[in-house]
N, C-alpha and C positions, 0 to 999 in steps of 0.2 A: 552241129555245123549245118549251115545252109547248101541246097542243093547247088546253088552258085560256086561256094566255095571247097566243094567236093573235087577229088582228083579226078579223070575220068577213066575209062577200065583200059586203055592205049598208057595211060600215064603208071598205072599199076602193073599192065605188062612188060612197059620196058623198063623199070625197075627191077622187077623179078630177074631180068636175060640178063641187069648188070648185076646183080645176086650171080649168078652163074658164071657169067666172065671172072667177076672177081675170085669164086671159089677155083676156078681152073688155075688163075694165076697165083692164088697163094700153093695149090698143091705145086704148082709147075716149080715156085722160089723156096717151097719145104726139100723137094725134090734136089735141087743145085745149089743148098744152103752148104755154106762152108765152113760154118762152127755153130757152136751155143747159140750165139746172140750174133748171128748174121743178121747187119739193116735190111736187106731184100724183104727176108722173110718178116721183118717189122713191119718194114713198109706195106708188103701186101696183105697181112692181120690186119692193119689199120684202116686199108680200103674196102678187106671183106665188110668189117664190121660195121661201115661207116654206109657201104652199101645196104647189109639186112636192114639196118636202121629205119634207112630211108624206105624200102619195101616194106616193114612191118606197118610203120606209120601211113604210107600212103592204104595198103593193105585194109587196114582199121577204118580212116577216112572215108575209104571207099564201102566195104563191105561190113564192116564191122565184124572184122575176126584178124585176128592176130596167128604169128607162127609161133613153135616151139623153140626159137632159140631166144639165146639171153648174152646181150652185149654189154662185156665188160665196160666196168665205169671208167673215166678218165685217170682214176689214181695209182695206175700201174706205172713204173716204173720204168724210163726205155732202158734200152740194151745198154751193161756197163761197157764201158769203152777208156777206163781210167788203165793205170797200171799195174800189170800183174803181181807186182812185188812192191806194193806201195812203202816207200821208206817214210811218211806220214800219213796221220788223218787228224779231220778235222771233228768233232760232235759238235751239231748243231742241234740247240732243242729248244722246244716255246713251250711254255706249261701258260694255261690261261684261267684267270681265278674272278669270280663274283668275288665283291667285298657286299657279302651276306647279312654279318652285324657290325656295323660299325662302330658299336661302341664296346664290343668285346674285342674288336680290334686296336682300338683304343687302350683300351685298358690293358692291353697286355705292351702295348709299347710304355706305356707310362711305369709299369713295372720295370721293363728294361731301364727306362732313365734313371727311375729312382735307382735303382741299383750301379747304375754309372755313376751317378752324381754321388754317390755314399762312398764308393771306392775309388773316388777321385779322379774318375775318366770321363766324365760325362762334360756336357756341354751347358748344363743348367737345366731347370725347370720349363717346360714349356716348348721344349720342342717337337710334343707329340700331340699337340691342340688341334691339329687336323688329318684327316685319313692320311692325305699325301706325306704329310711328315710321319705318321705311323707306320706306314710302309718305308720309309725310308727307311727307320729305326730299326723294324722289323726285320729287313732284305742286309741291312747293316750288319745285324748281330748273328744271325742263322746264316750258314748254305742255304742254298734253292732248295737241295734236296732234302733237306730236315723241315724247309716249310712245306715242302710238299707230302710226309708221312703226317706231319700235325697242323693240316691248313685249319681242322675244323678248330684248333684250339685259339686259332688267332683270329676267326671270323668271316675262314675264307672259303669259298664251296670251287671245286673241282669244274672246270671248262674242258675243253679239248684239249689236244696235249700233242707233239710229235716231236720225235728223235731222229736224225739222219748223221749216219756215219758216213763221209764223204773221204776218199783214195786222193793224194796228190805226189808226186816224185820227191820232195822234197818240203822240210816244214816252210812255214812264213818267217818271215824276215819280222824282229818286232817290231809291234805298232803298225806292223804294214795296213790288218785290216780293223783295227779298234775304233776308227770311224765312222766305218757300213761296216759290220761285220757279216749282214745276211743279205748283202747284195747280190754277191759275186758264185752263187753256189751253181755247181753244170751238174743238173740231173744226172749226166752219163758217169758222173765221178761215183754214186750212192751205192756206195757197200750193199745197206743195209738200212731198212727206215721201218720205224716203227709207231702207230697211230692211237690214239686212246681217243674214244668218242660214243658220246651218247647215241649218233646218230646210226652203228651200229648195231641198236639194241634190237630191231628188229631181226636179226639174223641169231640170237640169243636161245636157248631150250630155258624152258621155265626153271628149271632147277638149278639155272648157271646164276651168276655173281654179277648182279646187273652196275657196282661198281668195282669192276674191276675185270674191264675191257678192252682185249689189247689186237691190234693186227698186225701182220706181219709181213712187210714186200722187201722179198730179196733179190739180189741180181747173180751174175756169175759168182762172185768170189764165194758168197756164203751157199751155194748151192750144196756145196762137198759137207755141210755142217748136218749131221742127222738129227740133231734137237731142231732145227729151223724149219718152217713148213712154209711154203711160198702163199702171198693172198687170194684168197679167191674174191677177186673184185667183181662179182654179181651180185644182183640184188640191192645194191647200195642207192 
């Protein structure tokens, strides 16, 4: 960085003094929090962290040294605010796949056909003559979740992955959301969400299972669960 575009040491102090203001006020909104997941005390964790940020950065800029603390990444979870005795939920999940081989992909929809077409269910010959129509076949004949135990059988390699179990008072009405179904989701409804990603693996010990990576962000309701561990969204 150019000495031009260096913060200057006035710029670096009063960042530090709002580093300070902001610690007083999250103690001050820990201090007259009135539950679990009081927004005050969100609010004011969000302005700490939002503050060190800015101080560690300008910090570096300037001096070229850094503090000891570490700001949670964005993918935490705000405070639930759905209902406490949800009478539905919803799961939402995206599983995301490379089409790897495509002609082992291929070829195992073409196995499906042929075997449609022999037991007299099928649609004829030739509707697996391109990926998109082999995933059709594919996604037709299996669950999600029996492609996703045997993706490598059908040519398919493992992307990122997320599950969110969302709280609402009452089910949907059908059809209501089969047009956007994943339009409409309010963070503050999320039971429970859980991530599967490569970009994790940093955070891995050599001796762990580098497919097969999972994290976990919970809010109120799953907190009472003692198999559940909440995320620790650092380092990410």
């Amino acid at each position: 960085m150019s000495d031009a575009a260096q913060p200057t040491a006035a710029e670096v102090r009063a960042a530090a003094e709002a580093v300070k203001t902001a610690l007083d006020r999250h103690l001050a909104a820990v201090e007259r929090r009135s539950g679990e997941d009081d927004p005050a005390v969100y609010e004011a964790f969000n302005e700490l962290a939002a503050a060190a940020e800015v101080y560690d950065e300008l910090l570096y800029d300037r001096y070229d040294e850094v503090t000891p603390f570490e700001i949670p990444g964005e993918d935490a979870l705000p405070p639930y605010t759905g209902p406490e005795e949800p009478n539905a939920i919803s799961v939402l999940i995206r599983r995301d796949y490379a089409v790897a081989e495509p002609q082992r992909l291929l070829a195992q929809a073409q196995r499906i056909e042929a075997a449609d077409v022999e037991a007299g269910t099928g649609i004829g010959a030739g509707a697996t003559g391109t990926v998109h129509g082999a995933l059709g076949t594919l996604f037709g004949e299996f669950e999600a979740d029996e492609i996703a135990s045997r993706h490598k059988e059908f040519g398919l390699e493992e992307g990122d992955s997320t599950l969110w179990v969302t709280a609402s008072d009452e089910p949907a009405d059908p059809g209501e959301w089969l047009e956007a179904p994943f339009e409409h989701v309010d963070p503050q409804q999320v039971v429970c969400r859980f991530d599967v990603s490569t970009v994790f693996d940093d955070d891995l010990d050599d001796d762990e299972d580098e497919d097969d990576i999972e994290d976990l962000v919970t809010t109120g309701l799953a907190e009472d669960d003692d198999d559940i561990e909440p995320l620790d969204t650092t380092d990410r």
